[in-house]
N, C-alpha and C positions, 0 to 999 in steps of 0.2 A: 352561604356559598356552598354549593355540589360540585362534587365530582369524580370523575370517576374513578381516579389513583392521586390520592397523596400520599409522595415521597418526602416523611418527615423527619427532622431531627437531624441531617445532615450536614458537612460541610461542602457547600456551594461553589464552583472555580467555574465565573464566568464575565460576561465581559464589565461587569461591576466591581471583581478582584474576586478575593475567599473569604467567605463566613456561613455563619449558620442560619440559612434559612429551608423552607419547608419550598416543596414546587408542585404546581395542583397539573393533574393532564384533564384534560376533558377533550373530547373527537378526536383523541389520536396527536393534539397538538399541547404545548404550553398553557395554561391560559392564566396561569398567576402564582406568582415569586413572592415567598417572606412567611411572615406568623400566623399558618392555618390552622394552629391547634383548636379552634374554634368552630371549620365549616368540619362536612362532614363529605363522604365517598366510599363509594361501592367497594374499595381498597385501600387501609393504609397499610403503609411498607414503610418499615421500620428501619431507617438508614442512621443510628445514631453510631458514631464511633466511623463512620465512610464517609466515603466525597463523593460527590456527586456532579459529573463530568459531562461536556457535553456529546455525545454519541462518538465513540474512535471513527473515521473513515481510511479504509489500507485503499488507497489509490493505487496501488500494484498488485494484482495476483493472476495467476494462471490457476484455471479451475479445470483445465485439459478436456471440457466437453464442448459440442460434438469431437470428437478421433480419437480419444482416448481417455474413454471413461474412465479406464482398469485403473487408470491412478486418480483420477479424481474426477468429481463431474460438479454442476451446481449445488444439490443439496448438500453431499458432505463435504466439499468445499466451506460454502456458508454455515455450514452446521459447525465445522472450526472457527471461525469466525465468531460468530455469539458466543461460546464455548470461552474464546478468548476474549471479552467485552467491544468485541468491533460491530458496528453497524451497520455501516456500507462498506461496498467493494467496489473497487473499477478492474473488470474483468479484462484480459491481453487478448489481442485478435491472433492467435499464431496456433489458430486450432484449425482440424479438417471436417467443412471445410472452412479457407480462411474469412474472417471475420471481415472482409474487403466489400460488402457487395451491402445495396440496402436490404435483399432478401436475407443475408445467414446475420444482419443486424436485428431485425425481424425475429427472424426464427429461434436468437437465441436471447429477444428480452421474450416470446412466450413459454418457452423451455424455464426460464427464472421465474415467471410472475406466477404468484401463489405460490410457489415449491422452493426457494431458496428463503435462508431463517433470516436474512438482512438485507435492505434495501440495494440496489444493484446499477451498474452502470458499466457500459460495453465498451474501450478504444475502438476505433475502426481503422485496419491498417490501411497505411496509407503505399499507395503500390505506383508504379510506373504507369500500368491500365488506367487507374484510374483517378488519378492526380487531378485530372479537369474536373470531376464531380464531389472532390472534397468537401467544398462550400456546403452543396446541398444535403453529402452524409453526414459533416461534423454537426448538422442541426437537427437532426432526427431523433425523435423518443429513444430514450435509453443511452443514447450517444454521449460516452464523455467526453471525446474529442477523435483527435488524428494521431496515431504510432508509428514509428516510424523504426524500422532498424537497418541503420547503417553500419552495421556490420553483426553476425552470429545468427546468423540466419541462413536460411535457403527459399529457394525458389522464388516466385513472385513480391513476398514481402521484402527483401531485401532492396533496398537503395542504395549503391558503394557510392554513387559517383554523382558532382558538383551539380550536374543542370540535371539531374534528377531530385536530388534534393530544393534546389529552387525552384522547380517546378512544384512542388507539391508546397512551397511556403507561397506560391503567390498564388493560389487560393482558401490556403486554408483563415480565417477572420479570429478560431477561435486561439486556445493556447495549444502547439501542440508539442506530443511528447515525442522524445528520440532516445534510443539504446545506442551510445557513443562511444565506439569502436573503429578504427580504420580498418575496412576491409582486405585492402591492398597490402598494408602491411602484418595482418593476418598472416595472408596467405605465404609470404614472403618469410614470417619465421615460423612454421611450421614444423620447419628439420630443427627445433631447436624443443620443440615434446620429447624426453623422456620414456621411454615404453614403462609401463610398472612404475613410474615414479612421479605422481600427482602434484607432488612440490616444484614439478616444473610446470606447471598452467600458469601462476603469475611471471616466469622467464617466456612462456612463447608469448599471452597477453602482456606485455608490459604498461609500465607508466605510460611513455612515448604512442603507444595507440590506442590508448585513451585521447591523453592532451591533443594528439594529433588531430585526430577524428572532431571534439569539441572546439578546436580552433577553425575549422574548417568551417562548422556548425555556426558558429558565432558569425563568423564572417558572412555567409550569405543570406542570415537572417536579419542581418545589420541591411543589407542591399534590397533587401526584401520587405524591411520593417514591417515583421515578423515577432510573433511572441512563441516562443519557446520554451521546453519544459525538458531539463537534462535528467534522466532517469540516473537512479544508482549510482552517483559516482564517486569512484575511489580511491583518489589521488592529491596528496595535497597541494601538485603544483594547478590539477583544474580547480580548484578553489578559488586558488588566488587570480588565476585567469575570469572565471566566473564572478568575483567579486566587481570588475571593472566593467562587467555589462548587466546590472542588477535592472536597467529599464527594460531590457528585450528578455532578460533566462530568468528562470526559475530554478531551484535547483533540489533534486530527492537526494537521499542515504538513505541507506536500512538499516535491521537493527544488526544484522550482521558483521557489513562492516564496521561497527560500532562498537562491535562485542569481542571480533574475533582479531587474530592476527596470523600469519603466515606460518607460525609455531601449530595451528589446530591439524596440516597435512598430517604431520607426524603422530598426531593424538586420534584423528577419526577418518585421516585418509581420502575416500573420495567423496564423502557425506560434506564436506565444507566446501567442495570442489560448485563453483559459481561462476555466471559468466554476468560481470568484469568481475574478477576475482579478488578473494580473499586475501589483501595485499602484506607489507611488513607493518611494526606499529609505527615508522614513523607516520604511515598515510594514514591509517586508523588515529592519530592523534591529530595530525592534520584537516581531517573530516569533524573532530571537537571541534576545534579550533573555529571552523568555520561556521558551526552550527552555535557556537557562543556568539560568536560574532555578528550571526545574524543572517549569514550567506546563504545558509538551508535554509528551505520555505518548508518542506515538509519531510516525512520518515513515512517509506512504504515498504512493505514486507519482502517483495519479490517472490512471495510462495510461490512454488514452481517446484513440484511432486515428480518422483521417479520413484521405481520402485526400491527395495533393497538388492534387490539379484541384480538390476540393470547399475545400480553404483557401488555392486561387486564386482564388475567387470575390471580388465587390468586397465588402469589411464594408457593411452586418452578416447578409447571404447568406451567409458565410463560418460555417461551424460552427468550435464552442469544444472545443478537446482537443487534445492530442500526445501522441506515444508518452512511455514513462517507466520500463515495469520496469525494465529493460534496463539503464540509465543511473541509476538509482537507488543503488547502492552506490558504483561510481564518482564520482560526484559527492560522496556523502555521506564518502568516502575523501578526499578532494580536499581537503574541510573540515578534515575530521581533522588531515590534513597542514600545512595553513593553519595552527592554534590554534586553529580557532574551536568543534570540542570535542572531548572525548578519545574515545579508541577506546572504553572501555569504558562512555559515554554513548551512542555509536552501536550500541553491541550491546545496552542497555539501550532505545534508540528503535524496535530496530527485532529484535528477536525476546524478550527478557524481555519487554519492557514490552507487546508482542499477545500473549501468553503470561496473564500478566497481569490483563489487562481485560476480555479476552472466554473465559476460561477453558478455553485448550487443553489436551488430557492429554496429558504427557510432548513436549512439546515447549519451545523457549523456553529451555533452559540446556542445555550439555554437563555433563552428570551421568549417573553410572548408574543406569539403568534407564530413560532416556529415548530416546527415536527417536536414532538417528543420523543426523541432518541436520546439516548443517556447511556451512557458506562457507570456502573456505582464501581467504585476500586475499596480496598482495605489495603491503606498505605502500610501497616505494620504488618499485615502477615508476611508469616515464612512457609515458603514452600519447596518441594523440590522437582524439577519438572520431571516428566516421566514420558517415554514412549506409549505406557499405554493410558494416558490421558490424550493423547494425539487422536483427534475424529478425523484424519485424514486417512482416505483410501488406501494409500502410504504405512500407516500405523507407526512411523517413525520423526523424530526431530534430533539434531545437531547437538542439542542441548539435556540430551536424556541424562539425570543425573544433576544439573545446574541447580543449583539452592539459588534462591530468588527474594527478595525481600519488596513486598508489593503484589496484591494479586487480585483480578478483577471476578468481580461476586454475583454482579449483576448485569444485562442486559435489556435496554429496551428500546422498541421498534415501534415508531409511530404511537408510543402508550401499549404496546404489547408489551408484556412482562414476559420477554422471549427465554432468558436465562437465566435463573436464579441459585448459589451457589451449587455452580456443577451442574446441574439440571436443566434441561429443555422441558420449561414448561408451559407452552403455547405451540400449538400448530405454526406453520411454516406458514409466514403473512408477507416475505419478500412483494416489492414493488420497485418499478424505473424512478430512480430519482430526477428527480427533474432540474433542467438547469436553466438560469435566465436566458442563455444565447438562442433556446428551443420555447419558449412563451409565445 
């Protein structure tokens, strides 16, 4: 037997359980699992003492290109990404201009293709204009579906209100995703920010516009029979709400709200400042709670880059975001290691289960005949994260200083050996992943 990399000596997490077998790539793809010490290949890679995972996918990130490269753009976007063992991305449409049109869908899977270090895929928001052509955008190359934000937004991508939103659910066929916030009542506690005092973002966002806004959601996609995907959410009464419509919602967390609690204002101020926000730990355990249980489908980053000067500024001038690929598997390693879930719940979070929901071809499991992309991790190292380990435009993370137990060594794309500890060692081979609904 040939080929072109075996990865030997490893332990295995895939959809056969965990053990030690060897995995051959040849063209870019899988082509055979188990006891290679026999054939031979242009690369072996030494994975004894790691696991060998199947490729992370961050179904959340703003990479801020086209409008604002200065914080981030595709390449060093993705360059965090492998950096941190992730694979693919599903990029946010809420750049200038917005990602709404099949041209700037276009335009910005050729901006990606060849030049970002990990496979790619676009949201396309979904707007008032152009609600009657979702059908035909959400199937287009590079499309991972339809975004939607019902509230924390401006201009055109914004949707506040009821027959706007069901407009764009009775065409969309695939799943799509929504940022769930009531807008109305937004606006309505507004007098209730703080000047200077960033620990009042979860008082102006509260629980109640969240729940609000996703009861809303639920409701007209039930009228709609409609499939839905609840971005970030932070609360542990939409959990329990969300739990009673597992046919129609899906449901993300990050690793933030996972990590963090309403105590970080006082420790890093507006670097934890997010929108839906950094809530108390009852919600943070609340959001376990449900991710044990089963109610999370997936864990995405929400990277969303500002600079440090702009989340210098006094609240609530201070924009809402922090880096996150990057630090995404690390952290969720961390957990691992903790108890608080198994590794093969975190390969289930975070590439079967995008795999999944939004129907990627051949990705999602180490199986043959599927892409070769792979995370190799080192369940026992200890690290500690650093700002200047951060490849973000940004140069900054939340977490600067966090000792970590778990940390990802390796990266590979399609059979490119894109990352190897700490290193970029492959030119930038980014491609559209492709999804069943677009075949």
């Amino acid at each position: 037997m040939n080929f072109d990399v075996i990865l030997s000596g490893g332990t295995l997490v895939n959809q056969d359980g965990e053990g030690l077998r060897d995995v051959g790539i040849r063209d870019g793809r899988i082509a055979q699992i188990g006891d290679l010490s026999r054939a031979s290949a242009g690369e072996r890679v030494d994975c004894r003492g790691l696991h060998v995972l199947p490729g992370v996918v961050d179904s959340q990130v703003h990479f801020r290109e086209p409008g604002a490269s200065q914080k981030e753009d595709l390449e060093s976007g993705s360059r965090s990404a492998v950096l941190g063992g992730v694979t693919g991305v599903f990029e946010m449409p809420n750049t200038n201009p917005l990602t709404s049109t099949a041209e700037a869908l276009a335009d910005k899977v050729a901006r990606g293709s060849g030049r970002m270090h990990c496979d790619f895929a676009f949201w396309v928001g979904g707007t008032h204009d152009n609600a009657k052509h979702l059908g035909e955008l959400e199937r287009l190359p590079g499309a991972a579906g339809i975004k939607v934000f019902m509230g924390s937004s401006t201009g055109s991508l914004l949707i506040a209100d009821d027959a706007g939103i069901a407009e764009v659910l009775a065409h969309t066929r695939r799943r799509a995703a929504f940022h769930s916030e009531d807008e109305d009542r937004l606006n309505e506690r507004k007098p209730l920010r703080v000047p200077g005092d960033v620990s009042s973002h979860p008082v102006w966002r509260d629980e109640e516009t969240a729940l609000r806004s996703t009861r809303r959601l639920l409701g007209i996609a039930r009228e709609k029979r409609a499939l839905i995907h609840v971005l970030h959410v932070t609360t542990e009464e939409e959990i329990a709400l969300l739990a009673d419509h597992k046919d129609l919602a899906s449901v993300e967390v990050t690793p933030h709200h996972l990590t963090m609690d309403s105590s970080e204002y006082q420790r890093i101020g507006a670097l934890a400042q997010m929108n839906p926000p950094v809530r108390d730990a009852r919600h943070r355990e609340g959001l376990w709670r449900g991710l044990r249980q089963g109610v999370v489908d997936v864990v995405g980053s929400d990277h969303a880059p500002h600079t440090l000067e702009e989340k210098a500024k006094p609240y609530p001038e201070s924009p809402s975001g922090m880096t996150g690929v990057q630090t995404l598997v690390p952290l969720l390693l961390d957990h691992v290691n903790a108890g608080r879930l198994t590794l093969q719940r975190f390969v289930d979070l975070t590439s079967a289960g995008p795999a999944r929901l939004f129907g990627m071809a051949a990705k999602g499991r180490v199986a043959v005949g599927y892409d070769a992309d792979l995370t190799i991790v080192d369940m026992k190292r200890r690290e500690t994260i650093r700002n200047s380990w951060i490849a973000s435009r940004v140069g900054w993370t939340p977490y600067d200083g966090k000792e970590v137990v778990g940390w990802p060594v390796g990266t590979f794309v399609r059979g490119a050996k894109v990352m190897w500890e700490g290193d970029l060692v492959t030119p930038s081979t980014g491609a559209p992943i492709r999804f069943h609904a677009a075949l």
